[in-house]
Steps between C-alpha positions, in 0.01 A plus 500: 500500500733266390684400153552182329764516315560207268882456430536218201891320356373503122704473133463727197226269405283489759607156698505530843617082575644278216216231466668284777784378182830574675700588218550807547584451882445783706434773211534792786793386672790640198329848518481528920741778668573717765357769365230329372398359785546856693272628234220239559522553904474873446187430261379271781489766720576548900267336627203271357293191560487193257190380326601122366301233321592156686767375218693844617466492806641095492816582288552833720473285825789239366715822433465823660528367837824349438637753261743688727496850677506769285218740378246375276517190707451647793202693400322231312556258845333797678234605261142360619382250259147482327451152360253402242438137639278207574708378752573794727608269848800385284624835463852537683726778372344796716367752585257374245122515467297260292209715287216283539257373306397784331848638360386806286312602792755471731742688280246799511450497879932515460500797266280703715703489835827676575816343475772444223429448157463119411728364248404208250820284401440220243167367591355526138162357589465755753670769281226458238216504725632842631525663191144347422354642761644835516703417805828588406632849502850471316695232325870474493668299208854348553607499180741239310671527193378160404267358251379168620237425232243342705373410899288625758359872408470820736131488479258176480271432211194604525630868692390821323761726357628759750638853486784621662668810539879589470670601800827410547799289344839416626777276376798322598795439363381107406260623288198463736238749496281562757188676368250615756134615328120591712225256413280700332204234505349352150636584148268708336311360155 
């Protein structure tokens, strides 16, 4: 059975994209490293399979192909794609695999057959309904020493509060943490 693993670029307070005001720029880019990004391929894993929401898998498609020969780019361009989508015959960027019209479904039929563990980048809609659902089996935080005061949250309104279990934290020397926890499923009352 396979994983998804839901990896998330977040600040100290919760904001995982700045509300679309550009102010701030590219909030991740002054803490991005070497190491750091050795430490987030190693989290990533050998080998695993993507599971996007269409807004990913767009801003992926204008990038990743084009983004040079080196490791993580080489196994995202390899990586078989799930898409969340409506328009599946517009998908390029391959090997990819539209979900269908029933995507929670589809996700379940994924979980159940062998292969690599299916990792969940961005895609908050998608992230939420995961968690929701149960679906998710570990969440990895990218952690930023920044305060940004408001924007887009991890998890949608309207999502029940989840549990999650410690398991692992590393740091570089930027200040990132990467926190990795197991979805433990509902917060208890």
């Amino acid at each position: 059975m396979r994983k998804i693993r839901i990896f998330e670029h977040i600040s100290l307070d919760g904001v995982i994209e700045h509300d679309g005001d550009y102010t701030y720029g590219a909030w991740t880019t002054a803490y991005r490293s070497p190491d750091g990004a050795a430490l987030l391929f190693e989290a990533y894993g050998p080998n695993f399979d993507l599971l996007l929401g269409r807004k990913t898998y767009d801003i992926f498609s204008s990038f990743w192909p084009n983004a040079g020969d080196f490791p993580m780019a080489n196994a995202i361009n390899a990586a078989t794609k799930h898409i969340a989508t409506h328009r599946p015959e517009s998908l390029k960027w391959g090997p990819v695999l539209g979900l269908g019209d029933d995507v929670i479904e589809s996700i379940r039929e994924l979980k159940l057959m062998d292969g690599p563990d299916l990792i969940v980048v961005g895609s908050s809609t998608l992230t939420s309904v995961l968690l929701d659902q149960g679906l998710a089996d570990e969440v990895i935080l990218i952690t930023y020493p920044v305060l940004l005061g408001h924007g887009k949250r991890l998890l949608a309104d309207g999502i029940d509060a989840r549990e999650l279990a410690f398991v692992d934290s590393k740091a570089t020397p930027t200040g990132l943490l990467i926190n990795t926890y197991k979805h433990l499923g509902s917060l208890s009352k």
